[in-house]
C-alpha positions in Angstrom: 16.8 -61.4 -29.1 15.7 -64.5 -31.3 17.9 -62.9 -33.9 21.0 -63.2 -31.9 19.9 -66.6 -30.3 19.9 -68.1 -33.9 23.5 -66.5 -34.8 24.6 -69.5 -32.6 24.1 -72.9 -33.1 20.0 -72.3 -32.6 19.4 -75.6 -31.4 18.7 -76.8 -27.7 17.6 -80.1 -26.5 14.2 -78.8 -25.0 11.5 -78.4 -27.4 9.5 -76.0 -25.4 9.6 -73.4 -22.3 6.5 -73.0 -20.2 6.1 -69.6 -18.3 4.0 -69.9 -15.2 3.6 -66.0 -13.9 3.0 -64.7 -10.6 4.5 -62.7 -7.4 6.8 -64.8 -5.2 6.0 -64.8 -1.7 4.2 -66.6 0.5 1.8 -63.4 0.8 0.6 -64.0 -3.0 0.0 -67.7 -2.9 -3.0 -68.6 -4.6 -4.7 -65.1 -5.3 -5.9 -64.2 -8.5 -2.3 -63.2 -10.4 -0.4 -66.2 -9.2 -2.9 -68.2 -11.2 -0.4 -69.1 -13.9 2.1 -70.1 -11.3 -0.3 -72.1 -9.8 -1.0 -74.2 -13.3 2.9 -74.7 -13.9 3.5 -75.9 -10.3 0.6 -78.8 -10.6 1.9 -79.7 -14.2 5.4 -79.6 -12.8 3.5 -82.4 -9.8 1.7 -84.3 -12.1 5.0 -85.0 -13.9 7.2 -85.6 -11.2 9.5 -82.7 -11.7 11.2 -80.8 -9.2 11.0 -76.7 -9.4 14.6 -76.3 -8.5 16.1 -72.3 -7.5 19.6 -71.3 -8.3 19.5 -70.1 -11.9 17.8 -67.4 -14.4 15.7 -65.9 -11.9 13.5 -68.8 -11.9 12.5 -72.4 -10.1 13.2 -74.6 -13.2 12.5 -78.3 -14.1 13.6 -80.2 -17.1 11.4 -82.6 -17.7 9.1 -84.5 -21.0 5.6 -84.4 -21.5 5.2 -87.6 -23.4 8.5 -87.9 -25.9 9.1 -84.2 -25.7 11.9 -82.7 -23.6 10.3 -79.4 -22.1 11.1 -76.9 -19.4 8.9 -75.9 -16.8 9.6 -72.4 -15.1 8.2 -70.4 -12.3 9.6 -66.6 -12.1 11.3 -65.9 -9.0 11.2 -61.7 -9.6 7.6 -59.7 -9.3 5.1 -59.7 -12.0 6.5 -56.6 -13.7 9.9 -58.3 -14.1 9.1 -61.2 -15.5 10.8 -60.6 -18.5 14.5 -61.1 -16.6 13.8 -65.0 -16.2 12.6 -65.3 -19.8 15.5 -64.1 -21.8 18.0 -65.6 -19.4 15.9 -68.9 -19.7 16.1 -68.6 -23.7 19.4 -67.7 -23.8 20.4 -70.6 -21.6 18.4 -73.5 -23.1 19.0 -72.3 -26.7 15.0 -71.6 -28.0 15.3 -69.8 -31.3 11.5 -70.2 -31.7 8.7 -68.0 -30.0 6.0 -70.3 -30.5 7.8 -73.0 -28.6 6.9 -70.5 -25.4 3.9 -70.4 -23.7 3.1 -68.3 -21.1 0.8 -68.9 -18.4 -0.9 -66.2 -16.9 -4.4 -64.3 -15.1 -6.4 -62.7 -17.4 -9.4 -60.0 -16.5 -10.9 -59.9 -19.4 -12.4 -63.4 -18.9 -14.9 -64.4 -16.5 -13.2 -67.0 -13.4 -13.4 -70.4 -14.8 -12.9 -69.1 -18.3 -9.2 -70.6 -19.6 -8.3 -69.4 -23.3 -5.2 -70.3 -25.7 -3.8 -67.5 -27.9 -1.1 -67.1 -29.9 0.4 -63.6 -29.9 -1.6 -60.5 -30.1 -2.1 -57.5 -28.2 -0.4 -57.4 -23.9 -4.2 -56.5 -22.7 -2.3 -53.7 -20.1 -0.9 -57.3 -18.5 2.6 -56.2 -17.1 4.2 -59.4 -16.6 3.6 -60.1 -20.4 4.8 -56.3 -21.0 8.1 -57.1 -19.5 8.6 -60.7 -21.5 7.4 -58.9 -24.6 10.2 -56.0 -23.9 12.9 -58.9 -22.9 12.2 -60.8 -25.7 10.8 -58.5 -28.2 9.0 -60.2 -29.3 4.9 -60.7 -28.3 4.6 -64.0 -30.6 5.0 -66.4 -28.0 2.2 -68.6 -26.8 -0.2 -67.5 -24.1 -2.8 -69.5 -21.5 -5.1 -67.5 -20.1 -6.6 -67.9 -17.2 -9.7 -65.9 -16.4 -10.1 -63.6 -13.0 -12.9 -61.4 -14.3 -12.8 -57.4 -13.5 -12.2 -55.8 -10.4 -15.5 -53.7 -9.1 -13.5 -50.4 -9.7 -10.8 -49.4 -11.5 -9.2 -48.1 -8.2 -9.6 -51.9 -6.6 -7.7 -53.8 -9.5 -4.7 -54.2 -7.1 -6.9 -55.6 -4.4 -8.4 -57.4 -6.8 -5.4 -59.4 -7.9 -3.0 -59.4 -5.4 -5.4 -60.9 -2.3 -7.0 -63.7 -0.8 -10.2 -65.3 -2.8 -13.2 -66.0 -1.4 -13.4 -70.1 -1.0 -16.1 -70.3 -3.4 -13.9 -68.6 -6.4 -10.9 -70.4 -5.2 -13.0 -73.7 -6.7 -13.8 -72.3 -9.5 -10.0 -70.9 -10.1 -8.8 -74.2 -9.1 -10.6 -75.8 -11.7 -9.8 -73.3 -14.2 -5.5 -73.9 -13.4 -6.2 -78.1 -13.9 -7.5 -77.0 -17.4 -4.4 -74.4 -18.5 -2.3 -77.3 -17.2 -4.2 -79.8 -19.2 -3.9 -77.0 -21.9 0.0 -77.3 -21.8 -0.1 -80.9 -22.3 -2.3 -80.7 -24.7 -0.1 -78.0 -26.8 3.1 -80.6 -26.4 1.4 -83.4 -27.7 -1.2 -82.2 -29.8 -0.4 -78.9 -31.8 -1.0 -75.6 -30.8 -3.9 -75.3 -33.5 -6.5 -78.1 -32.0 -5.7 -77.5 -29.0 -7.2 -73.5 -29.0 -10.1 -75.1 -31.0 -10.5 -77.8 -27.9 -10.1 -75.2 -25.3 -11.5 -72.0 -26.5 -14.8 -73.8 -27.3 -15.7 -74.8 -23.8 
């Protein structure tokens, strides 16, 4: 898809595209998947920027962090189609670049309050970064990952993910989504690089 993207003239005005994931609905607000939702939408406050609908499958705002011109962008589809709002998005603001994504999501291999910066690697079974990889094929975008720890069984991981969270994890989540927006920021202004070393040391 980059290929193709580049046979044009490769070049957008927005320096970076910011993938909060979760399950639209006011049934999935605030449990455990809709995490990286949750960090996009209080970057996307702490900036001032309306998530408008209408286009790509997504709420979308153009906005800057500092000097750089970014988009902010919450899928509108399930999890599992994520991938629909990030080709139409690259395709419509031009990104020739895979590192100039970054993908906010839940993670259960990390313990709640555990927020970790990667770039590319393996999809961890996470089916909203399955469908961007197969959109975009490519995996070597950017990734914040926000951690939700295990379900108790493998037969619970829906539950696990897709409900309500005690109010004593909730704080601890809520914590964890100030830090991946913080994360964002920090990847804008400062450079992927020191910002993993920053983060993933905590």
């Amino acid at each position: 898809m980059f290929a193709r993207i580049r046979g044009g003239d490769g070049s957008g005005s927005f320096d970076w595209l910011v993938l909060g994931l979760g399950n639209p609905g006011r049934r999935y607000e605030h449990t455990r998947h809709n995490v990286g939702e949750d960090a996009v939408r209080l970057l996307a406050e702490r900036l001032e920027a309306n998530l408008r609908t209408g286009r790509n499958d997504a709420a979308v705002a153009e906005t800057r962090i500092g000097d750089t011109r970014v988009v902010l962008a919450v899928p509108l589809t399930f999890m599992n189609e994520s991938g629909r709002a990030a080709a139409s998005l690259v395709k419509r603001f031009k990104f020739n670049d895979p590192e100039r994504i970054i993908v906010v999501h839940d993670e259960l291999d990390l313990e709640p309050g555990v927020v970790r910066v990667k770039a590319g690697g393996g999809l961890a079974g996470h089916n909203g970064l399955k469908s961007i990889t197969s959109a975009l094929s490519t995996q070597d975008y950017l990734r914040i990952r926000i951690g939700v720890g295990k379900p108790p069984s493998a037969a619970r991981g829906a539950d696990h993910v897709l409900t309500r969270i005690p109010a004593r994890e909730r704080e601890v989540l809520d914590v964890s989504v100030e830090i991946a927006a913080d994360a964002v920021s920090s990847i804008v202004t400062r450079g992927a690089a020191e910002t993993m070393q920053d983060i993933n040391s905590r």
